[in-house]
N, C-alpha and C positions, 0 to 999 in steps of 0.2 A: 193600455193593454187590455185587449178582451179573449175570456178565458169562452172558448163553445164548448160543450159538452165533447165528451171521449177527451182524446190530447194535444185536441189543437189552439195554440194560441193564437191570436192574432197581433200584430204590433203595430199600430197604426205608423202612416208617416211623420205625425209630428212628435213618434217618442222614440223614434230611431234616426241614425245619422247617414243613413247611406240617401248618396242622391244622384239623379241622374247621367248630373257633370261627373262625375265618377267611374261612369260605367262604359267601353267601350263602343262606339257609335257603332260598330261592326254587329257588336251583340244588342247593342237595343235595336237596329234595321231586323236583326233574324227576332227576335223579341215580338217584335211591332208587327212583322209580316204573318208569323204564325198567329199571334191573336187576331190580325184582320182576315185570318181566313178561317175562323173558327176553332181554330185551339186551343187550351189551354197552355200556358208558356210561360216560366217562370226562371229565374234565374239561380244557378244552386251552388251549394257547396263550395269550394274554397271559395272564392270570387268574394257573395256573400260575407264570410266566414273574417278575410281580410279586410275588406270593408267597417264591416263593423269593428275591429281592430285599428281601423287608422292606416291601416297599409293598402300600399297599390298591388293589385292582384296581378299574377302575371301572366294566368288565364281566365278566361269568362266563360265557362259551362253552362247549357241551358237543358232544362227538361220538358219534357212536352207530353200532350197523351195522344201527338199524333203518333203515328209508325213509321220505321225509317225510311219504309216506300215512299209516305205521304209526304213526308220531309224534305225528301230526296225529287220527289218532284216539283217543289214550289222555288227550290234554289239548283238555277242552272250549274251555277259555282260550287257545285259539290259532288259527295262521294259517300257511299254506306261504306264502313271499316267494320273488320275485327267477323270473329265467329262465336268465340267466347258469350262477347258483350257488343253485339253489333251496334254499332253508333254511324252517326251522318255528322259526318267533316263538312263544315263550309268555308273556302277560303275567299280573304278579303287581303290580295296581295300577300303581304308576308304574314298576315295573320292569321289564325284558325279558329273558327268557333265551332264548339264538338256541342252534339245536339243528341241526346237519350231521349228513349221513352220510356215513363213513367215504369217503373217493373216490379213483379212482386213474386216472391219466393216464396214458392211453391214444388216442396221436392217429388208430386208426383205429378207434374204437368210434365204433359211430352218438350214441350221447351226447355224444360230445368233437366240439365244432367251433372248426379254427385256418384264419384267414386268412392269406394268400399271407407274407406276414411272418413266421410262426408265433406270430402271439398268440392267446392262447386269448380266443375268445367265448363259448365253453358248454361247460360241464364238470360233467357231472352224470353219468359212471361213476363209479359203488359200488364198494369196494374193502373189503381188511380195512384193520387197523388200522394196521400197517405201511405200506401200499401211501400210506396216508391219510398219516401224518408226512412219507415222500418226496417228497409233493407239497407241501409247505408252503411257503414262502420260507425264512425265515433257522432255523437252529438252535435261538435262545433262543425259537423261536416253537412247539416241534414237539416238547413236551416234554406227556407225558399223565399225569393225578394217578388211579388205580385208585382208584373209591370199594368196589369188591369187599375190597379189601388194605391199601387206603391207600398203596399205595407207587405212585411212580416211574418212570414206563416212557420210557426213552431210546434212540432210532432213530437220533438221528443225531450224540451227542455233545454237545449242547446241555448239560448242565449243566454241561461243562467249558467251555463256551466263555461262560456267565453267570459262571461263576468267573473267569475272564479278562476278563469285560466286553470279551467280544470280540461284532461283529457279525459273522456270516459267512449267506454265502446258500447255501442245497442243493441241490448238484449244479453245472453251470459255467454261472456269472454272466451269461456275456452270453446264451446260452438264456433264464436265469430271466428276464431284463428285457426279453428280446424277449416272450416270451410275457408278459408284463403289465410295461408300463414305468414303472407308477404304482409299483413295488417299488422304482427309484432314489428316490421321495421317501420312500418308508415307513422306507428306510434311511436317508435325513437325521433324520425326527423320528425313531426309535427311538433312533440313535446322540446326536443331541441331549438327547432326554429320558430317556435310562437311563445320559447319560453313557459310553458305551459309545466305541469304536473300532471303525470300519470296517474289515473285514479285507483284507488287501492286494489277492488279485482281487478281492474285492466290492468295490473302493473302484478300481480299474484299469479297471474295466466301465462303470463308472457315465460315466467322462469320455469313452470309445466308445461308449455307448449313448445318450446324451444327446436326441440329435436325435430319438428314437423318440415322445418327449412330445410333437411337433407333431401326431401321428396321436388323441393322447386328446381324447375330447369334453370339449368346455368344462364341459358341466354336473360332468361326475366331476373336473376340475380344480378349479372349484370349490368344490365336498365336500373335497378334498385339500389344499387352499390351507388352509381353515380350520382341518385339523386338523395342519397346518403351524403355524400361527401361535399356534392359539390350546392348545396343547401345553404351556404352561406355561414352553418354552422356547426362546421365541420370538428372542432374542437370537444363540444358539447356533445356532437353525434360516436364520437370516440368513445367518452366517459359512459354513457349508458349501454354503447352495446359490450363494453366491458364490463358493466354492472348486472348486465343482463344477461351476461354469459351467451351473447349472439356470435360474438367476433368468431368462436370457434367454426361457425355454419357459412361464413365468408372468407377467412382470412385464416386457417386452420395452423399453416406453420408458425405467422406471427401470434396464436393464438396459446402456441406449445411451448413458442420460447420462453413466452411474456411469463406465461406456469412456473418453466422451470427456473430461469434465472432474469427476473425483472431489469434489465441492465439500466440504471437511469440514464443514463447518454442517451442511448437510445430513445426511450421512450420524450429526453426531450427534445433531440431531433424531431421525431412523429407530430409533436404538440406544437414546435416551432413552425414545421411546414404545414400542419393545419389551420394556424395562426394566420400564419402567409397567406393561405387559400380563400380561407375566409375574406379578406381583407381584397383581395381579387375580385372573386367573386362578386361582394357588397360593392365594388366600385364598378361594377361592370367591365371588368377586363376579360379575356380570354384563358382559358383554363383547361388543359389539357386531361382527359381523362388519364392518359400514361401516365403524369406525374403523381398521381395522387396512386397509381400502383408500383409504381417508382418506389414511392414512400414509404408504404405499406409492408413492400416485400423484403424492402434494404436488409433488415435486423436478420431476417434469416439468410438470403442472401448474402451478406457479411460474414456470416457464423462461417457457414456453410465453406465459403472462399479460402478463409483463415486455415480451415483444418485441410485444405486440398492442399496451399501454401507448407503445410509440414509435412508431404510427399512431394514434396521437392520440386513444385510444381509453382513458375513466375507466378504473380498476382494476377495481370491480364489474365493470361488463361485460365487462372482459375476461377477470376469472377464471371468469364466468358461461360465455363461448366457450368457454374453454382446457379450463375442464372439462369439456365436452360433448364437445369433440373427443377428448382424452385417455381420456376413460372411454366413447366410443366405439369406438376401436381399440382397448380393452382387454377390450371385451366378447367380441372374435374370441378370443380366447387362452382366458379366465373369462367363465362366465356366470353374474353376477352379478344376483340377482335386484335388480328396479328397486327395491324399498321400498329396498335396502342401495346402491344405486350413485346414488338420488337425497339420500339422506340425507348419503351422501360431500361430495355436489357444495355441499348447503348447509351444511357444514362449510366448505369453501374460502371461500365468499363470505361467510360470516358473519365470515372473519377481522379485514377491512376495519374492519369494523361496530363492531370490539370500539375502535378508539379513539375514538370518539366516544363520550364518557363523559359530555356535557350534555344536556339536555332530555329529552322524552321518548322519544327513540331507546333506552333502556337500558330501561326499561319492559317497551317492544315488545322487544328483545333474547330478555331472561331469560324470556319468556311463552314461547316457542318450543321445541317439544317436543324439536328438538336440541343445545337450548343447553349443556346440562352437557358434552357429549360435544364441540361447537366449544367452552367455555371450553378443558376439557381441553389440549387442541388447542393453544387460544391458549398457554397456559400452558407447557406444553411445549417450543412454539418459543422461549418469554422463556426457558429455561433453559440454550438454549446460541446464545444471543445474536440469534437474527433477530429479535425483538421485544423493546421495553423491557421490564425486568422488572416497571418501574412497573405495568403496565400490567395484567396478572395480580396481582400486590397489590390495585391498588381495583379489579377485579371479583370479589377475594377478599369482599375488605370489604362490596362494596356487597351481595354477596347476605347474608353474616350479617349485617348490621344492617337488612336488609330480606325477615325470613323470609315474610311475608306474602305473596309474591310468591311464593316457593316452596311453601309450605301449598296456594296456590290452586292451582297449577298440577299439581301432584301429586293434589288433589283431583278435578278436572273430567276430566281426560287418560287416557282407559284403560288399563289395562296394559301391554296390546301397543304400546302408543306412547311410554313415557314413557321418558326420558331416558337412553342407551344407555351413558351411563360416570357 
């Protein structure tokens, strides 16, 4: 390891483990292409980040000190994105490799635009490669792999702080999350999914900056929520933003109930199907965004049904209201698209449905393109006691001794529709 003067470390290749077989042939061709045409090009942030962790990255991000013009015309296979943060998309078949130039923040360049708050809206001054690390969020993110040398370029300390499985953000915290406060949630999942630790200011910030989430657009909430949840560890990502007093800035009604009256069922319904999720997820299965709002939204939705039911008012319809209403105030917070927030709703009221196990109601049940994803559901709750267990057993049963009804239903039903767990 050599230390150059200011804070660059270097790490050579033979005291680091990342190697080329590792790296996707997609991103070393854009890699190889931009340094044969005079580039600098280097490979950044997670990717890295993973790598040196041991794990398969599930994107390869590259940064250059070309411009996205330059970029943009060396690879016919691509596309400038974004206005924010304009980047060059390359695709290789189903793959994507996103390509940055180098940038450096600066809040009086005509490129850099912050609102009265100082968050950054537009950030598209060019910088070198330095300038590019100090502008990153956390440490383990702001680590660069040289495909010129193969080694290790460290700005800001980041390998030691992945050797510590520490999180830390660069430069003082409550700046970084003013200027983009979607970084309190990136530090819940990273810290969740790298098992990592919050480091003391980064983690002091987060409970003072909190409130700055009521300014983020729904839509980017969102995109965020999902990669929240659906992170593989979904459980862990629970427990902090309930430590963190985040849940309230997402999830505001299950955030009121949990306040007023903690129900444990409840909460280990939430923890069971984040379990599940998990467990999905990690195995690369398919994973409905609906369901993980399904889940979310139950406990007040339940409430909510119950007390309609004592205006004399059947179950169905009430859970039919409770949900409209619930996942109407919830769309001000998250904007969920309707396929995902209608699919939620016929989760709730297909609960109902599931005891009536005679005639042909079971039929018409399992034909419905969200049935697998409400058995789930049902099933789930039977496992810490809101529903008989019975009751999950025979719609176990009845669908294996009646595959026919799944054959068809799988056959007719298009892809984009079919059954989300």
């Amino acid at each position: 390891m050599e230390a150059i003067p200011g804070n660059l470390t270097i790490i050579p290749r033979d005291q680091h483990n990342i190697s080329r077989k590792s790296i996707s042939k997609s991103a070393l061709k854009v890699l190889y292409r931009l340094t044969g045409s005079g580039y600098r090009a280097c490979l950044v942030g997670g990717g890295v980040r993973d790598l040196l962790l041991k794990k398969q990255p599930k994107d390869f991000d590259i940064a250059t000190d070309g411009t996205p013009e330059q970029v943009r015309a060396l690879f016919k296979n691509s596309r400038i994105i974004g206005r924010r943060f304009r980047l060059v998309h390359i695709r290789f078949g189903r793959e994507i490799i996103e390509v940055a130039t180098f940038r450096s923040h600066h809040a009086d360049s005509p490129r850099t635009e912050l609102n009265a708050e100082g968050r950054i809206l537009r950030d598209n001054t060019f910088g070198d490669i330095e300038d590019d690390a100090l502008r990153r969020d956390f440490t383990a993110n702001a680590l660069y792999y040289d495909i010129e040398n193969y080694s290790i370029l460290d700005y800001t300390h980041g390998l030691a702080d992945i050797e510590s499985r520490s999180l830390r953000l660069i430069g003082k915290a409550s700046t970084r999350y003013q200027e983009d406060p979607v970084r309190m949630l990136r530090a819940v999942r990273f810290a969740a999914k790298l098992d990592f630790e919050i480091e003391q200011e980064t983690s002091r910030a987060i409970f003072e900056c909190g409130y700055l989430l009521r300014d983020i657009p729904a839509a980017r909430l969102f995109d965020e929520t999902l990669k929240l949840f659906h992170s593989g560890s979904a459980t862990r990502v629970f427990e902090l933003l309930r430590h963190y007093d985040l849940l309230q800035y997402l999830f505001p009604a299950l955030d009121e109930l949990l306040r007023k009256e903690p129900v444990e069922a409840m909460l280990d319904f939430i923890d069971q199907a984040l379990v599940n999720t998990d467990a999905r997820v990690n195995s690369d299965q398919h994973v409905s965004p609906a369901f993980i709002f399904a889940v979310l939204l139950w406990p007040p939705v339940h409430q909510q049904a119950i007390a309609l039911q004592s205006e004399q008012l059947k179950l169905i319809p009430a859970l039919s209201q409770a949900g409209s209403e619930v996942m109407s105030r919830q769309l001000k917070h998250i904007a969920i698209p309707r396929r995902f927030s209608q699919m939620a709703r016929d989760i709730w009221i297909a609960q109902p449905k599931f005891e009536r196990t005679k005639g042909k109601q079971t039929n018409r049940l399992i034909a419905h393109p969200w049935f697998r994803a409400a058995y789930d559901f049902m099933c789930i709750q039977s496992m810490v006691g809101l529903v008989p267990a019975k009751l999950c057993r025979w719609w176990t049963d009845f669908q294996q001794t009646h595959p026919v009804h799944n054959q068809q239903h799988a056959s007719r039903e298009p892809r984009r529709n079919r059954p989300a767990r």
